[in-house]
C-alpha positions, 0 to 999 in steps of 0.5 A: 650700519644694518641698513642702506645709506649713502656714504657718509663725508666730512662736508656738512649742512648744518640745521637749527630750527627753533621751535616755539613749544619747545621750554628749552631750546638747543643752542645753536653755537654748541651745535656748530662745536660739536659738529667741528668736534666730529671732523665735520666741515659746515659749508652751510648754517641753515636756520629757522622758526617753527611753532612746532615740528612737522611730523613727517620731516620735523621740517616744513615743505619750503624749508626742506626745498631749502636745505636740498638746495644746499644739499646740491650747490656744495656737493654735502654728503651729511645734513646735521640736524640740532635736533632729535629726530624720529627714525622715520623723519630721519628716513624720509628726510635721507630719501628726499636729500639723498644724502645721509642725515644725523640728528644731535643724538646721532651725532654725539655718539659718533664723537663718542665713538671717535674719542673712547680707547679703553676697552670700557669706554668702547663697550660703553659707547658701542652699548649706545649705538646698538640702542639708538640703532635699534629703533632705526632698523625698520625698513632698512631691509626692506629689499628681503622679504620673507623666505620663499616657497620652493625647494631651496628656497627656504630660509630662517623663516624671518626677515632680516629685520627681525635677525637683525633686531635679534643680533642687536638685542644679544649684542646688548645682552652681551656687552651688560654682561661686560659691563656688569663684570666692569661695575664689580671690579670698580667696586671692589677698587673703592671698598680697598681705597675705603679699606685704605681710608683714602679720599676720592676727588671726582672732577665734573663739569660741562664739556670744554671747561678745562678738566683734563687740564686741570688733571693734568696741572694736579697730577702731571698725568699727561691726559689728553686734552685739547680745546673741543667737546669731548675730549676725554671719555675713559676715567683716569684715577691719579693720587696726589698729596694734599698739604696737612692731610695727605694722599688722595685720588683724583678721578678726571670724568667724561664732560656733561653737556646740555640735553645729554641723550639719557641713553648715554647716561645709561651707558656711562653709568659704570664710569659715573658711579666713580661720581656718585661714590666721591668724597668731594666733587670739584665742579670745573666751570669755563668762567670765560663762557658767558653761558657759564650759568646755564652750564651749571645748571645742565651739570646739577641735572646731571648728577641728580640724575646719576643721584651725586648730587647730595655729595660735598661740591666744590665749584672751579671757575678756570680760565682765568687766564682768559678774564681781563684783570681777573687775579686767583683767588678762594671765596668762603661762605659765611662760616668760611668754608671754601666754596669757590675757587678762581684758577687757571688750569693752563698757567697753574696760576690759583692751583695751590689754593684749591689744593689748600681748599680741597684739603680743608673741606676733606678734613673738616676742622684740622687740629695742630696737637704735640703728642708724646710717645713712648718708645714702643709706640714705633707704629703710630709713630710710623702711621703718623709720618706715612700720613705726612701729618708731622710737622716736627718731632723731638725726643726728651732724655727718657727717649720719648718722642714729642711729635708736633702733628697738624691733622683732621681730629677724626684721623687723630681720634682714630688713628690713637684709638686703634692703636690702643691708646688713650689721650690726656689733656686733649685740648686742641689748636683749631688750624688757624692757631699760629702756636702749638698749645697743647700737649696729649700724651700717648700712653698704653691704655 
């Protein structure tokens, strides 16, 4: 971008080296899907083992004649390194191959860039371009040199390197500002659905594990979604209606994915707090992916990193569809609370049951309870249908209304409590009560 390069193509070399120190490897099939993920097209899936990089081209002399050879046999205009490279390793090795070249980082963010259509999303993914870009301005410049002595010739007494670096730096300043605007107004947005005492779903999970889809099954949104890294990165807010508890708002969120560049994280930081201030996280896995279990745990790195990980977690193993003979279905741990649901996103097969688990966790225990209103209390009455917790209603000869209601026993304690009445006799069926058994009568305090 601020720099000389050759031009850039679609033809691809493809490097994975694995290095002996390294405690955790990058995995080279990922890498494949995220170069096919950014357009690239590999003509050649160069690999190899080293105890450690080198440090002038993280690869050694016979391995880098090796990837020059590819270079020049099939014509590439890019040489994709699984990777992270330092900005002199990338510079020494685009002089050697003549040709441009992308480390992991790099790479990512130029899917990043492809897949961002909000205006947020674009500043996010520009803020982390101009930070990667900022330790790779060295010598990009190195053809202009300081002003010159001379009538004439004298200049802004910097190089272009150091303008550049300066542009860059009031470019960052700029687009923080930006987002700082971006923060305050999602903040104001979740103290009014607080305000509105309405719940907040955030969906999480590895990148390719179906949660746009799921989105898209939850609330017929038609959010784009499509079988590659990557596909979603602006957060979309849907409500729906959860049975016996009412509305909620769903959050479908940018994908996680294995040694995600701390700098994105950053980035992104506006979108994930979205994360950090749910009421319950529906953690989406690819339960076809063999790998599954090692997704798991990059995802858990990642909300503790962005400090979600003390909120409430419900894990989605989707599709199913996928899995020979796998039906839907809800497990519960041993106090038989809802832990782990079994879906499809694509067929809808398994949807209902992780509505009926969301709205078990988001109620705590529910209470199925007939009140007994008097006429005058045509607002609670009023609050009671708009939360959709009536189940059926009756009015007796005096006119007072008995309304059958299965609800949390917070909404029901505060929902009489604010307006101004008090309770009696206030036994209450616990959820799995086949049969009304109690009856509270409402009346003014």
């Amino acid at each position: 971008m601020f720099f000389d390069r050759p031009e850039s193509g679609e033809v691809s070399i493809l490097v994975h080296i694995s290095i002996e120190s390294e405690s955790e490897r990058e995995d080279p099939t990922e890498f494949e899907e995220l170069a096919l993920s950014a357009g690239a097209m590999p003509v050649a899936y160069i690999t190899g083992t080293r105890s450690k990089p080198v440090p002038n081209y993280f690869v050694g002399t016979g391995k880098l004649d090796e990837i020059a050879a590819a270079v020049q046999a099939h014509k590439a205009e890019l040489v994709l390194f699984n990777h992270s490279l330092s900005p002199s390793q990338e510079r020494n090795l685009e002089q050697y191959l003549k040709c441009r070249v992308l480390d992991r980082t790099g790479l990512i963010l130029d899917i990043f860039a492809q897949r961002a259509r909000s205006h947020e999303g674009k500043l996010q993914v520009e803020l982390a371009q101009l930070r990667h870009m900022s330790t790779r301005l060295k010598r990009g410049w190195t053809h202009l040199d300081r002003q010159k002595g001379g009538i004439g010739m004298r200049g802004a007494g910097e190089t272009q390197l150091e303008l550049d670096q300066r542009i860059i730096a009031q470019r960052i300043k700029a687009i923080n500002k930006s987002l700082t605007r971006v923060r305050s107004q999602r903040e104001q947005g979740r103290k009014s659905r607080q305000r509105a005492e309405i719940s907040t779903l955030s969906l999480v999970g590895y990148t390719n594990a179906g949660k746009s889809s799921l989105f898209n099954a939850l609330t017929d949104a038609g959010t784009y979604a499509a079988d590659k890294l990557f596909a979603t990165l602006d957060s979309t807010l849907r409500r729906i209606e959860l049975p016996n508890y009412g509305p909620a708002l769903v959050a479908d969120t940018v994908g996680f994915i294995s040694h995600l560049p701390h700098g994105l994280v950053e980035a992104f930081r506006a979108t994930l707090e979205e994360t950090a201030s749910a009421n319950l996280l529906l953690h989406v896995i690819d339960a076809a992916n063999p790998a599954h279990p090692d997704f798991i745990k990059e995802v858990e790195k990642v909300l503790d990193e962005i400090d979600a990980s003390d909120v409430p977690q419900l894990q989605i193993f989707n599709k199913i569809d996928l899995i020979p003979e796998c039906e839907p279905h809800l497990q519960r741990d041993a106090e038989g609370k809802p832990v782990r649901v079994w879906l499809s996103a694509k067929t809808g097969a398994g949807v209902d049951l992780l509505l009926q688990a969301i709205a078990e966790l988001l109620a705590g225990s529910l209470a199925a309870t007939t009140l007994v209103l008097e006429p005058r209390h045509t607002r609670l009455r009023s609050q009671l249908y708009a939360k959709g917790f009536v189940e059926d209603e009756a009015i007796d000869e005096q006119g007072f209304y008995h309304v059958q209601v299965r609800l949390p026993r917070l909404d029901l304690e505060r929902i009489l409590q604010n307006s101004g009445t008090a309770v009696h006799t206030a036994r209450q069926a616990e959820i799995n009560t086949p049969q009304w058994d109690s009856e509270t009568t409402a009346k003014s305090a």
